[in-house]
C-alpha positions as CSV (number, residue, x, y, z in Angstrom):
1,X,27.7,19.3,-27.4
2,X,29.6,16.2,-26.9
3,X,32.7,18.3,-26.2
4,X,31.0,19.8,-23.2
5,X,29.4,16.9,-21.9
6,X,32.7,15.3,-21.9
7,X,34.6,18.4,-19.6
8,X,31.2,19.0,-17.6
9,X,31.7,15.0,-16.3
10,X,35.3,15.1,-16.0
11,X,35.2,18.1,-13.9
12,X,33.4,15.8,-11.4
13,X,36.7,14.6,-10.3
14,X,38.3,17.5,-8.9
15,X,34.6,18.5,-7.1
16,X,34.8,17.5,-3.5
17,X,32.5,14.2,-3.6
18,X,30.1,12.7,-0.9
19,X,28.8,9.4,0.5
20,X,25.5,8.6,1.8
21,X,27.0,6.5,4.8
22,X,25.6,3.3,5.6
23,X,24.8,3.4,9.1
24,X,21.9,3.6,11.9
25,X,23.8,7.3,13.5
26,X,23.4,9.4,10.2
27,X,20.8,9.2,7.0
28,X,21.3,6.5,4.6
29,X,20.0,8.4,1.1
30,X,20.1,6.6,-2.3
31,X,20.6,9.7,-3.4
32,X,22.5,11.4,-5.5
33,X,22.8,8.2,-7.7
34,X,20.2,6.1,-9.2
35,X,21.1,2.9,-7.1
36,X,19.1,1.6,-4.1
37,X,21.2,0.6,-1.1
38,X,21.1,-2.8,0.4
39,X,20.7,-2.0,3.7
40,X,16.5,-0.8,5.0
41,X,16.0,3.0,6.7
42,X,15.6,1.3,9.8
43,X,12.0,0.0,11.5
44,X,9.7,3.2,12.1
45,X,11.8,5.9,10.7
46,X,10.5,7.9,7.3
47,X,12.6,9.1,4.9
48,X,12.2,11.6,2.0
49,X,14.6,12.3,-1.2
50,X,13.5,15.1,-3.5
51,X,15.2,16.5,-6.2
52,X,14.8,18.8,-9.2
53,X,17.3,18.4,-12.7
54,X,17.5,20.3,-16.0
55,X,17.6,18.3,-19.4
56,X,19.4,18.4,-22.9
57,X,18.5,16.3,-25.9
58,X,19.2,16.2,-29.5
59,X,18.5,13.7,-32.1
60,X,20.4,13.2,-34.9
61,X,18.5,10.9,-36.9
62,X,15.2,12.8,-36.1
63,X,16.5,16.3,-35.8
64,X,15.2,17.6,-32.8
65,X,16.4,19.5,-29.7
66,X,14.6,19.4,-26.7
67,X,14.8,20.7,-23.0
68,X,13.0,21.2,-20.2
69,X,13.4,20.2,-16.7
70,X,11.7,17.7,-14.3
71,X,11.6,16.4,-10.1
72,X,11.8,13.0,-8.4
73,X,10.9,12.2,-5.3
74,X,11.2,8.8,-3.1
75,X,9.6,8.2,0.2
76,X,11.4,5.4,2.6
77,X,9.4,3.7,5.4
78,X,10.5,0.9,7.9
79,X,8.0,-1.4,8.5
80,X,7.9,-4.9,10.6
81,X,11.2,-5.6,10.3
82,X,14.4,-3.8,10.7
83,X,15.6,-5.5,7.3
84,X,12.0,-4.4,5.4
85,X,11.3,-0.7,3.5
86,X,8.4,0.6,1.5
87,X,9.4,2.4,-1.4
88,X,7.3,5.1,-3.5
89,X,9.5,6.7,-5.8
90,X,8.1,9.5,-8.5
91,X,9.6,11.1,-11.5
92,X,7.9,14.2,-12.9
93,X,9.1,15.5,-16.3
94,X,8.2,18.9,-18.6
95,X,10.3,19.0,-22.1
96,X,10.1,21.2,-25.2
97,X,10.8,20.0,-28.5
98,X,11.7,21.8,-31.5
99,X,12.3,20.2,-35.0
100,X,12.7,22.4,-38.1
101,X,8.8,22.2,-38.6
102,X,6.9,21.9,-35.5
103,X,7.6,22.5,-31.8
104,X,5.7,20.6,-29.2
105,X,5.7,19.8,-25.3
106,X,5.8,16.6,-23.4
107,X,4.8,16.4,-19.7
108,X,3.8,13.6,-17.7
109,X,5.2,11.1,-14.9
110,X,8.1,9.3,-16.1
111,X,7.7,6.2,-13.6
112,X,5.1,5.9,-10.7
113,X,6.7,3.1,-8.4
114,X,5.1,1.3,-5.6
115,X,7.3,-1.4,-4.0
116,X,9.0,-3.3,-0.8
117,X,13.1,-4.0,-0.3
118,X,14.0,-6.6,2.4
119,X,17.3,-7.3,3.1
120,X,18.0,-11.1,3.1
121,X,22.1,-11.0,3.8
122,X,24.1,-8.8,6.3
123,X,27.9,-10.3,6.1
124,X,28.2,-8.1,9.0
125,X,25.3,-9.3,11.3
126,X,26.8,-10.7,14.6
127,X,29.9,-10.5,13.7
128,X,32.4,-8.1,15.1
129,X,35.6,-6.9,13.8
130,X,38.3,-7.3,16.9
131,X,41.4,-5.0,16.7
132,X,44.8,-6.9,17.0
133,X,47.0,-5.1,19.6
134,X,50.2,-6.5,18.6
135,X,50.4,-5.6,14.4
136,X,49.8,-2.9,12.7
137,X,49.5,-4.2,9.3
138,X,46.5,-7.0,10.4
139,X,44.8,-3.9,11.2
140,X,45.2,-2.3,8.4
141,X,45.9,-4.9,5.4
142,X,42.6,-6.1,3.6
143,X,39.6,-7.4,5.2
144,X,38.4,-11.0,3.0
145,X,35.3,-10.3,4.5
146,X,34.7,-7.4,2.6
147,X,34.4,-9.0,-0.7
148,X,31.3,-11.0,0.6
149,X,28.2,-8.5,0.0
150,X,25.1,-7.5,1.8
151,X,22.0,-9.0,-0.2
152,X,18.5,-7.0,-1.1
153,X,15.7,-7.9,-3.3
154,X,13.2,-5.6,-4.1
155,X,9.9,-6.2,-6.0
156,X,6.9,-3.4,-6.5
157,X,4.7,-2.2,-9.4
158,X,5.0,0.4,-12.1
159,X,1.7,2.5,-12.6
160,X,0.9,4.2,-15.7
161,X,-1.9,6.3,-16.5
162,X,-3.5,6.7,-20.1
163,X,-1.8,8.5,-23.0
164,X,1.5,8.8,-21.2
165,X,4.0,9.9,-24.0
166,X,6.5,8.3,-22.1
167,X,5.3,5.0,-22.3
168,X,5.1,3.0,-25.2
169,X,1.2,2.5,-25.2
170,X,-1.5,5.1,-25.1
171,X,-3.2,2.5,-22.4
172,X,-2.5,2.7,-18.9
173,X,-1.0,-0.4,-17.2
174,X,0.4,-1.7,-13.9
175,X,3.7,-3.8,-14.5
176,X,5.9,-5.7,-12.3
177,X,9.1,-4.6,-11.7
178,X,12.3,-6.3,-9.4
179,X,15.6,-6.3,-8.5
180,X,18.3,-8.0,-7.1
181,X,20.7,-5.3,-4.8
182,X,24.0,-6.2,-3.7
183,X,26.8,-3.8,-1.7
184,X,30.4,-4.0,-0.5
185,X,31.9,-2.0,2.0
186,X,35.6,-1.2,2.0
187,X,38.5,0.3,3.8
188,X,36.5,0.2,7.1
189,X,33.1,1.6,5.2
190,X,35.0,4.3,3.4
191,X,34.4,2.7,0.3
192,X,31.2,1.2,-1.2
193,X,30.0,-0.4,-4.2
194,X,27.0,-0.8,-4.7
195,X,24.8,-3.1,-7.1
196,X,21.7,-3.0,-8.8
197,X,20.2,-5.9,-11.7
198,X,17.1,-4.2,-12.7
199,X,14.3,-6.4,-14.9
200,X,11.7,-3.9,-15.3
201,X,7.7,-3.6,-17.0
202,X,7.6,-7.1,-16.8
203,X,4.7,-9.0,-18.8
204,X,4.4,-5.7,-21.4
205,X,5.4,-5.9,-24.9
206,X,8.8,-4.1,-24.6
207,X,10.0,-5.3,-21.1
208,X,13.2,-3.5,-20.0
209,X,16.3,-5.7,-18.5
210,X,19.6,-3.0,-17.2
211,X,22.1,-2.7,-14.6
212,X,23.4,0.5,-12.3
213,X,26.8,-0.2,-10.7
214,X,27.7,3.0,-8.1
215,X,30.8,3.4,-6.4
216,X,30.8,6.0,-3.6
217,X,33.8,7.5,-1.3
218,X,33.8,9.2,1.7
219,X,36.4,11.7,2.3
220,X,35.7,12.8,6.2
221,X,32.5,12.9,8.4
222,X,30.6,15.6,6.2
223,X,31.9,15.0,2.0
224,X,31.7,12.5,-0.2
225,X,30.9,11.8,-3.8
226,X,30.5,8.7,-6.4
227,X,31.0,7.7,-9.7
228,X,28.2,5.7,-11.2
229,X,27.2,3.4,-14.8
230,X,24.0,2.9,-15.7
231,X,22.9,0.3,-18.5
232,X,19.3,-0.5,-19.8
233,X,17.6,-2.3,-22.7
234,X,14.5,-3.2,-24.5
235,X,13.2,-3.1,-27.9
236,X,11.5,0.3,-27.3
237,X,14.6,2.0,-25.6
238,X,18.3,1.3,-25.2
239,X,21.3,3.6,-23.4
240,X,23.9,3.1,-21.6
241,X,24.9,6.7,-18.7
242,X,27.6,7.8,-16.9
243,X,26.6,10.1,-14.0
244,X,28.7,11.6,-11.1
245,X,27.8,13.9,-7.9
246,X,29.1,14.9,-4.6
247,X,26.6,15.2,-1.1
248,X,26.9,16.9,1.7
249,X,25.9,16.0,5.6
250,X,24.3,19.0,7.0
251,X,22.7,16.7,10.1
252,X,22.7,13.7,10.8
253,X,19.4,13.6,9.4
254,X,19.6,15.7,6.5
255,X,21.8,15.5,3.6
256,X,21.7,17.9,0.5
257,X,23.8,16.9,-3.0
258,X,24.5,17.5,-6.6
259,X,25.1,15.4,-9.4
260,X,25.6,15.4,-13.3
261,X,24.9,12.8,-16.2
262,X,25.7,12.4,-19.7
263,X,25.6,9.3,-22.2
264,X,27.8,8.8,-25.6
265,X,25.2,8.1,-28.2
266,X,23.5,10.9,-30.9
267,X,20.2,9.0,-30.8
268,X,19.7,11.3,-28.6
269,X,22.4,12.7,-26.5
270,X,21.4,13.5,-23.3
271,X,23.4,15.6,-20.5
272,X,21.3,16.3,-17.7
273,X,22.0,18.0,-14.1
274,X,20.2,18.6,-10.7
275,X,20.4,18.8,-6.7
276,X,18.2,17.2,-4.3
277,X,17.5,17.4,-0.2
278,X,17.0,14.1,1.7
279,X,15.7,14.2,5.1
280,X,14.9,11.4,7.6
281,X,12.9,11.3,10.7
282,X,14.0,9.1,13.4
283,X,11.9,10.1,16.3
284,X,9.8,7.1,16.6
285,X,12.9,4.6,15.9
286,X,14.5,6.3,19.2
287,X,11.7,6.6,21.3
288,X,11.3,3.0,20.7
289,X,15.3,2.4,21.6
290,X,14.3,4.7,24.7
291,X,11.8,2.4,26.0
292,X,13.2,-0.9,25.7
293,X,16.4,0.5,27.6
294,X,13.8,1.5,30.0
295,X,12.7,-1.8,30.0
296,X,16.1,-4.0,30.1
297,X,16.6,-1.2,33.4
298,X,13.6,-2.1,34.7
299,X,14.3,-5.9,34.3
300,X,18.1,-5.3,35.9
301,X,16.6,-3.6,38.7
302,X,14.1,-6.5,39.6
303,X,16.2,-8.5,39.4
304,X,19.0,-7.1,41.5
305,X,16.0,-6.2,44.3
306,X,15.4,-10.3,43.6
307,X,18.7,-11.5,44.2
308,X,19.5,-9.0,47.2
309,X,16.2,-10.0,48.9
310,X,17.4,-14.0,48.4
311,X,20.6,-12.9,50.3
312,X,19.4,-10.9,52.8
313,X,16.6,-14.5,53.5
314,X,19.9,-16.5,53.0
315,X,21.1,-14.8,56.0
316,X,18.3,-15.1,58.4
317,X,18.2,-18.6,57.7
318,X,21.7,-19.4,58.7
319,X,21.6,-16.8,61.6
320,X,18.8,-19.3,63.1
321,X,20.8,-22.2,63.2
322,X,24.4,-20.5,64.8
């Protein structure tokens, strides 16, 4: 199995990979990978990433395969501020397990989170990159700049309902969960690396403390793909995951992808796989744009009727007294 996993994830490198760009003209999904971006949807737009995977376990020390298959799904909504989102994000799971003397099932939500991300540092925010007309190679060498990173926090809520077998209590319980989001953009925005330092069920008896660090590339307007490690640990569960994918653009506000994971560990192994849909709607956000251009033509226009009707009074004036 290990075999496999390993040429399944390798393969990832000669897939053509895709980015989920960064900017106001396209969608900005966290999808394929597991990190959340720095930067907001954008005041008054909504945004949903769904996806569906297939899973592979077996455990050595307990000796027990299992499979089965699950969804996720997060909603995005601007709210108040350009640099605030509200996040929902939902995990669905269904698994069979078979042990050389019983067989059981295991279906519930794997996490239920309910939570806010506001963006506290834009490197970029009113500052703009001027071209130099006379060299080449200041244009093109590397940008300082880029090693200082945009700065997210996010904080929210996990709910779980009674008798979850994925949780490590028959009781249900709300628990705090945040996280402090960091991303670089390089080689003009072709490049980003993205950050996430998770500390998660927070006040339970087996809080949970990881790390996912995702690099993405984008390799024209429509491709692009990322390579991603993920790290978590408490005293009820440890791993450490390698996962990869590719995206594609389809619109500007839809975006389909794939991706793949694995881990190195027998206790279990896991290799799972899926492909997801994001799609945003933006309607509101331009409508808005549309009306306050309205409105700064409206203003121009006043006060260019103002200033011609002071001339034209300027005039008559002076005419009285030549």
């Amino acid at each position: 199995m290990l075999k496999i996993k390993n040429l399944l994830f390798l393969s990832l490198f000669f897939v053509p990979q895709i980015f989920f760009a960064q900017y106001t003209d396209v969608i900005n999904s966290n999808r394929p990978g597991e990190t959340m971006s720095a930067y907001a949807v954008g005041k008054s737009v909504i945004q949903g990433e769904i996806g569906v995977y297939g899973i592979k376990e077996k455990h050595d020390l307990l000796d027990y395969d299992a499979a089965g298959f699950g969804t996720d799904l997060s909603i995005r909504y601007g709210a108040f501020l350009e640099q605030l989102e509200f996040i929902l994000d939902v995990q669905y799971q269904m698994e069979n397990f078979d042990t050389p003397y019983t067989s059981y099932k295991k279906n519930n939500f794997r996490q239920t989170v309910l939570g806010a991300k506001y963006l506290i540092y834009d490197p970029y925010k009113n500052y703009k990159d001027e071209p130099n007309i006379y060299s080449y190679k200041a244009n093109h060498s590397f940008k300082w700049r880029e090693l200082i990173p945009a700065v997210s926090i996010f904080a929210g809520a996990n709910f779980v309902g009674a008798d979850n077998p994925y949780y490590f209590s028959p009781d249900g319980a709300i628990s705090p969960k945040v996280a402090l989001v960091t991303q670089n953009l390089f080689g003009g925005g072709r490049w980003v690396f993205v950050t996430n330092i998770i500390a998660d069920y927070i006040g339970t008896d087996y809080p949970s403390y990881g790390y996912i660090l995702t690099l993405t590339h984008g390799f024209n307007d429509k491709w692009s793909g990322f390579v991603e490690n993920q790290g978590y640990k408490s005293d009820f569960y440890s791993d450490a995951i390698v996962r990869g994918g590719a995206a594609y653009l389809l619109s500007p506000n839809m975006q389909i992808d794939a991706s793949i994971s694995t881990n190195f560990k027998n206790t279990p192994s896991i290799l799972y796989g899926g492909f997801g849909f994001s799609w945003r709607y933006d309607g509101w956000y331009k409508e808005k744009q549309i009306a306050n251009k309205n409105k700064d033509k409206a203003k121009k226009n006043s006060d260019n009727k103002e200033n011609i009707d002071y001339q034209e009074k300027e005039r008559k004036r002076k005419a009285k007294y030549e």
